[in-house]
N, C-alpha and C positions, 0 to 999 in steps of 0.2 A: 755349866750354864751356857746358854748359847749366846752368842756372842748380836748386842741390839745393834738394831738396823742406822748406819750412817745416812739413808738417806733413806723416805718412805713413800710413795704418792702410793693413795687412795682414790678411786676412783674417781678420777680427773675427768673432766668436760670440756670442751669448750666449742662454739658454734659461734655462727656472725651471722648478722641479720642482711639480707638484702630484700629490701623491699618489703613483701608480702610472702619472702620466702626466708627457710631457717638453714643454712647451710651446717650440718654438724661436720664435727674436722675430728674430735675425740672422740669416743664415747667409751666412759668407763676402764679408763687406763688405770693397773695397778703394780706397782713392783716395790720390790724392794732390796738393798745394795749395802754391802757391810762393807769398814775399811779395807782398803786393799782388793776391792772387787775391779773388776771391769766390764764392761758388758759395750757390744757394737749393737748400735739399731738400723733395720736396714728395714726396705720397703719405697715402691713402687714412686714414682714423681706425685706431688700431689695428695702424699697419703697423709701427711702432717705431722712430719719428722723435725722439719723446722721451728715447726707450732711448738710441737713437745719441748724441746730443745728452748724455744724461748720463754716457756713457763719452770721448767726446772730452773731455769739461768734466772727466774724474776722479772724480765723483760720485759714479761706482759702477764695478765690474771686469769684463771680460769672462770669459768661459768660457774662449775663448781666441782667440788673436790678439794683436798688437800698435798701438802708436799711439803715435807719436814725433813731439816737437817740437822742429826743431833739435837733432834727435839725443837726446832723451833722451828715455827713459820713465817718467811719472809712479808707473806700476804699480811702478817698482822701490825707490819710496820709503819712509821709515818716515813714519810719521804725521806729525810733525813738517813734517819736510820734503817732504810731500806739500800740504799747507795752506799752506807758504809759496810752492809750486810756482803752485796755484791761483790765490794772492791777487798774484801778480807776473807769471804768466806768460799767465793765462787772465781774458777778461772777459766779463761773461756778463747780457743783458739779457733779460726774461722777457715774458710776457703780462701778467703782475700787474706791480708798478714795485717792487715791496715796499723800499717805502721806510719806516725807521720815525718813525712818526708824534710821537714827543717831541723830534723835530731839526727844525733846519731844513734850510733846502736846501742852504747851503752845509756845513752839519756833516754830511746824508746823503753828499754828495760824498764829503767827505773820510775818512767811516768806515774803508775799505778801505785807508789809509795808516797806521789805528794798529793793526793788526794786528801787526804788526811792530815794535814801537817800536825804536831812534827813529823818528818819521818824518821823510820829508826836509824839509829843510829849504824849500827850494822848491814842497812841498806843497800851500800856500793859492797861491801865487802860477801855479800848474796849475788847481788847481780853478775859481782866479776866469777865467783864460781860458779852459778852458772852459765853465765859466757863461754869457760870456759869446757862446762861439759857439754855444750852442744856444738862445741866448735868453732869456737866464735871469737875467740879472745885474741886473736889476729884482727880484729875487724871491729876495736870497741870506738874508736873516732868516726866511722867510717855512716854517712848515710846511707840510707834505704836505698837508693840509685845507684847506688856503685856495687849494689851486691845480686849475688844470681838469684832467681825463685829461690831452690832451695836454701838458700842462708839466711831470707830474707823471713822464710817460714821457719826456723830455727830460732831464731831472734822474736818471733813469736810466740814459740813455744816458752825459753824464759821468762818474756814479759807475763806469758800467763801464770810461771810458777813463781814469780819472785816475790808472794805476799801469801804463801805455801798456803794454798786452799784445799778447805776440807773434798771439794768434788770439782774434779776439771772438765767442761763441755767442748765439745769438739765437733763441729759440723764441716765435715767432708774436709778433714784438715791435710789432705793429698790433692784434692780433688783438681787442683791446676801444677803439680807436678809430672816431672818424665819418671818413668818408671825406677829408675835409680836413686832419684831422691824423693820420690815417693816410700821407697821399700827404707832408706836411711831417718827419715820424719817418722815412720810408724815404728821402726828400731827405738828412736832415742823417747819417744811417747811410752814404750812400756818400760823400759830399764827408769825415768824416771818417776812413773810411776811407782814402779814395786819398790823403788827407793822410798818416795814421800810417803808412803803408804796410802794414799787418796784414791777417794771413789774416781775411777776413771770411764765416761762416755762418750761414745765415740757416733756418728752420724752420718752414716757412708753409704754410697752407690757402689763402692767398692768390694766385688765378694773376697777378693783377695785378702785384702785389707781385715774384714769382717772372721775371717776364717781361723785368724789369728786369736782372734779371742773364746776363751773357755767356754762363755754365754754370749748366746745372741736372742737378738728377740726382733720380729717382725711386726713390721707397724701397716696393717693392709684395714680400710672400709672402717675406721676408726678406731679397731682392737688392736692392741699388742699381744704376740702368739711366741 
């Protein structure tokens, strides 16, 4: 039996109105992503990879179409339970690390577990491992300012897994890296994936980066190819 799809968009939309004019940014995007997938999306500045990227994450709504995770769509939630949706089901690491600067690192970690109070109870005891497999467990007092790019996007990358989401979003998550800790960020992005087993997406200018993965798909003139 083949194995159902983790994550599913059906032909997706979305367009902005200016004026007297209809800007389309989508048009009729469809794929679909089993546990344990990964897939880079890559495509020209402008082509609406970010858009994409912030309708998968729930961020914002389509025009029309859908996007289902494990069978459910976030679109049909109320506010409430659409933010709990996010904060449990979706993780999501950026270009910026935007981590904030009055915590440390083990308290940025853990922010996304008090969303929700209670938090688990097993909480820290998630966090500090993975601290410790990105390398980081030398540095859990330690604020955002004392640490390099790279550690700083490391610490991102746990905060995005430590509430183990079914699919992790990632927009150009090297993109202000040196080549070194560029190529170390996209290392520990797939060993932790093929670990959690989660849908993994990636959203890069990077062909490098992009080449690395099994599937890619290009996002040009509002099609994905």
């Amino acid at each position: 039996m083949t194995e159902a799809a983790a994550l599913r968009v059906r032909d997706l939309h979305k367009s902005f109105s200016t004026g007297d004019e209809t800007v389309v940014v989508l048009d009729g995007i469809s794929f679909e992503l089993r546990k344990n997938e990964a897939v880079a999306i890559t495509g020209p500045s402008g082509s609406g990879k970010s858009t994409l990227l912030h309708l998968l994450g729930a961020l914002d709504t389509p025009t029309s179409g859908t996007i289902e995770i494990d069978g459910a769509s976030a679109f049909d939630l109320k506010e409430k339970d659409l933010a709990r949706f996010r904060n449990q089901t979706l993780g999501f690491i950026f270009q910026e690390h935007h981590l904030l600067p009055q915590y440390t690192v083990l308290e940025n970690v853990l922010l996304p577990t008090l969303a929700f109070p209670p938090a688990p109870e097993t909480a820290e005891a998630t966090a500090l491992e993975l601290l410790e497999r990105v390398g980081l467990s030398h540095r859990l007092g330690h604020r955002p300012t004392q640490l390099s790019g790279g550690e700083r996007q490391r610490a991102a990358v746990a905060r995005a897994l430590i509430q183990s989401p079914k699919v992790v979003l990632c927009d150009e998550p090297t993109g202000n890296l040196d080549r070194a800790n560029a190529d170390a960020v996209a290392k520990l992005l797939f060993e932790l994936h093929r670990d959690a087993g989660n849908v993994l997406i990636v959203v890069t200018h990077n062909q490098e980066l992009a080449a690395q993965f099994e599937r890619k798909l290009d996002l040009a003139d509002g099609k994905l190819s």
